[in-house]
C-alpha angles and dihedrals in degrees: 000000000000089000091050091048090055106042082061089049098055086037079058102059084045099058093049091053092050088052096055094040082067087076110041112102110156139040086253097058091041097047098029103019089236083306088260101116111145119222098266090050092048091038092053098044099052087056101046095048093048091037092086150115093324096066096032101043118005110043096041095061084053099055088044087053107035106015124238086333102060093064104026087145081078124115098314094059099048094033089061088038085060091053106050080050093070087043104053111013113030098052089059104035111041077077100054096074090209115146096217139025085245086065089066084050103046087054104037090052126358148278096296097054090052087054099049090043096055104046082049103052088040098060089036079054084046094053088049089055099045087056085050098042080049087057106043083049093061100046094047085052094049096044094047107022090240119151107265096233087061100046089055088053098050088040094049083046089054102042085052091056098036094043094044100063113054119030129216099312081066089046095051097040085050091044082060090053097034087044090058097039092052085044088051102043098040089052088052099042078055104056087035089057086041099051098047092041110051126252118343097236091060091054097039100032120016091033093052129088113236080253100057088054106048121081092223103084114211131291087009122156113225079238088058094053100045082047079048100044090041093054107067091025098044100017088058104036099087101049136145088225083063115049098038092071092042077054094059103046122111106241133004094255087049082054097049100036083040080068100043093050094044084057095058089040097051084040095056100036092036084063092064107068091037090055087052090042090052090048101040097100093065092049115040134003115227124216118205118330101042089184078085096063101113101050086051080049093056094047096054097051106025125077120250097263095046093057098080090039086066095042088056090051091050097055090050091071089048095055095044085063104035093049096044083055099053095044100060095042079060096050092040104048089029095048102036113027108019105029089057094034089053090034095226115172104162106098087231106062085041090059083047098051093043093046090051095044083056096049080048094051095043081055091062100045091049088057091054093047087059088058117036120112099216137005083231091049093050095049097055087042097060099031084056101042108110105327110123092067084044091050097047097046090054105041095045084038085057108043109020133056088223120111141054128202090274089056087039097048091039097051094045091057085050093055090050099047104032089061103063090025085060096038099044103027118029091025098225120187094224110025104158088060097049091050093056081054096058096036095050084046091047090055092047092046089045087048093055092061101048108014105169108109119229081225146349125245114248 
C-alpha cells in the first residue's frame, strides 16, 4: 500500500512536468522560465529549494543527536542567508538579464573567470545533490523496507526523468505544490506528536539537559562557532539556485521582497522538524542510522495511511531541491562552457544540450551519494567548497568598480585552495572564515596591481 501511494505521488509530479515541457521552446523558457514569475511563485520556490535534506532529514538527526547545536544551519543559518540575499544580490542582478551567475562573471571580469566559476559552483551543486539523492534514498527506504542501496538508485532513475523535462518554469510551478504539501505534512506530524506526548514546554524545555538547549556545543572555540555560523549564512548566499530564480522574477521588487518572504516562511517551517529532533529522545529511540529519525517518527505517531502521506511530503522537499541542483549545473556548464565552445545558436539543440549536461550531472551526483558518509557531511562540505573566492568576487563585482580577470581568477584559486590548507594544515579552528579573510585581501592586492576594472557595476 505505502509503495503504491507513493508511486502515484511521484507519477503525479511527472506527469505535471510533461505537461509543461510541452511549452518550453527556447533556452530562455527552459533556464528563466520567460522571466515572468509572479511573488508567491518566487516566494514559494526559495523556500522549497532550500527547504531539503538538510531540514527533513538531516538536521533533524542532528538535533536528535547533539541538541539545538548540532544543527545550528536550521533554520537560523539559511533564513538569514535568504535575507542578505535580497539585500545584497537581487537588487543588482534582476537587472542584469543574465541567465547564470557565470554570465556576471563573464562581464565584470572576463572569460576565465567564467570558466573557473562555473566548474566551482557546479561541483559545489553536485555535492548539494548527492546529500538530497542520500535523503530521498532514505525516506523512500523507511517508508517501503527496501534496501537502502536500491532506493537511492530508483530515486537517482526517477529525479533524472522527472529534472531533465521541464526546466525551471516546472520546477518552480512543482516547488509551489511540494512547498504546500511539506508545510502541510511537517504542521500535522507536530500536533500529532503533541497531542500523544503531553505540553510542549515539558518536551522542549523541563525534559531537556542545559546542553541540549544551548546552541555552543561543548567543548566549542568562539573561533568554531563563528566557522559553524559563516558557513550556511555566507557559504550559501551566492548560489545558482538562487539567482535563477531572482532571474526569473517579474520585476526587480518581486526579486528582492521573493527573498525576504522565503525567509519568514523557511524560518517558520525550518522550526518544525528541530523541535522534533530536540524532542525525539523522549519519543522514540532510534537503532542504527539515525538520518532516518523522522520517518520512524512518523510511523510511530501517524496513522497508517498518513504515513505515506508524509513520506510523500517528505520527498517533496527532497524534489524541490534536487531538481532545482541539477538544473542550474545544466544551465551553468551548458550555457556558459559547452553552448559557446560548440558555437550552438539554434534554441533546440540549446535546450539538448541543457537537458544531457543535467543526466550527466544527476549521474555524479549519484556516484557521491554512494559514497558519502553522512547527509550533514555532504551539506558543509558543499556549502564550504570553494565559496569564499565565489562570494567575494560577486559581492565586490556587484557593488565596486575594483577588480580585473587576473584579481577575479587569482582569488578564486585562494578560496579553493585556503579552506582545506587551514583546515588540514595548519589546523585552524575556523578555516572557512579565514578563507573568506585571504581571499578578500588577494582581490584587493591583485587590485592594487592592476587596479582598472574590466567593467563598472550599474
Amino acid at each position: 500500500m505505502n509503495l503504491t501511494i507513493l508511486l502515484l505521488y511521484l507519477l503525479g509530479q511527472f506527469a505535471i512536468c510533461y505537461y509543461i515541457s510541452k511549452r518550453i521552446e527556447s533556452e530562455d523558457d527552459y533556464l528563466v522560465a520567460g522571466r515572468k514569475l509572479p511573488l508567491y511563485m518566487i516566494s514559494i520556490s526559495l523556500f522549497a529549494t532550500w527547504f531539503g535534506a538538510e531540514t527533513c532529514i538531516g538536521s533533524s538527526a542532528a538535533v536528535y543527536e547533539s541538541g539545538i547545536s548540532g544543527s545550528r544551519a536550521d533554520p537560523f543559518g539559511y533564513s538569514l542567508c535568504l535575507i542578505l540575499s535580497g539585500l545584497l544580490i537581487a537588487p543588482r542582478l534582476w537587472s542584469k538579464k543574465y541567465f547564470t551567475l557565470a554570465d556576471l562573471y563573464r562581464d565584470r571580469f572576463g572569460d576565465s573567470t567564467q570558466s573557473l566559476a562555473t566548474w566551482i559552483l557546479s561541483l559545489s551543486s553536485l555535492i548539494w545533490a548527492a546529500a538530497q539523492l542520500r535523503a530521498f534514498g532514505h525516506v523512500v527506504s523507511a517508508t517501503t523496507d527496501l534496501p537502502v542501496n536500491l532506493t537511492l538508485f530508483l530515486s537517482f532513475c526517477f529525479v533524472l526523468a522527472y529534472t531533465t523535462l521541464a526546466g525551471l518554469m516546472g520546477d518552480v510551478i512543482t516547488d509551489v505544490i511540494q512547498g504546500a504539501i511539506i508545510t502541510i505534512g511537517l504542521f500535522v506530524l507536530l500536533y500529532l506528536v503533541l497531542s500523544q506526548s503531553g505540553p510542549i514546554g515539558d518536551l522542549l524545555i523541563a525534559q531537556q539537559t542545559g546542553d541540549r538547549l544551548s546552541l555552543i556545543a561543548p567543548n566549542e572555540t568562539w573561533w568554531e562557532r563563528a566557522d559553524r555560523w559563516a558557513i550556511p549564512i555566507l557559504g550559501s548566499l551566492v548560489a545558482q539556485e538562487i539567482v535563477a530564480r531572482i532571474f526569473a522574477a517579474k520585476s526587480r521588487s518581486v526579486a528582492v521582497i521573493g527573498c525576504y518572504s522565503s525567509a519568514a516562511i523557511y524560518l517558520v517551517v525550518g522550526s518544525i522538524p528541530v523541535a522534533l529532533g530536540l524532542m525525539g529522545p523522549h519519543l522514540i529511540q532510534v537503532e542504527g542510522d539515525s538520518e532516518q529519525f523522522l520517518i520512524l517518527l512518523a510511523q510511530k505517531y501517524m496513522p497508517w495511511f498518513l504515513v505515506p502521506v508524509f513520506a510523500g511530503a517528505l520527498i517533496s522537499a527532497l524534489l524541490a531541491t534536487i531538481d532545482s541542483i541539477l538544473l542550474s549545473v545544466g544551465a551553468l556548464v551548458a550555457h556558459n562552457v559547452l553552448i559557446p565552445a560548440l558555437k550552438v545558436t539554434e534554441e533546440n539543440k540549446k535546450l539538448r544540450l541543457n537537458r544531457t549536461v543535467v543526466v550527466v550531472a544527476g549521474v555524479v551526483a549519484y556516484v557521491m551519494a554512494i559514497y558519502s558518509e553522512g547527509i550533514y557531511e555532504l551539506l558543509e562540505t558543499a556549502s564550504s567548497f570553494g565559496t569564499s573566492g565565489i562570494l567575494i568576487i560577486t559581492i565586490l563585482g556587484l557593488w565596486s568598480k575594483w577588480g580585473c580577470n587576473r584579481t577575479a581568477t587569482v582569488t578564486l584559486i585562494t578560496g579553493l585552495v585556503a579552506t582545506p590548507v587551514g583546515e588540514y594544515i595548519f589546523k585552524v579552528p575556523s578555516p572557512f572564515l579565514v578563507s573568506i579573510a585571504v581571499s578578500l585581501m588577494v582581490f584587493f592586492a591583485m587590485s592594487l596591481v592592476k587596479p582598472k576594472a574590466a567593467s563598472s557595476p550599474s
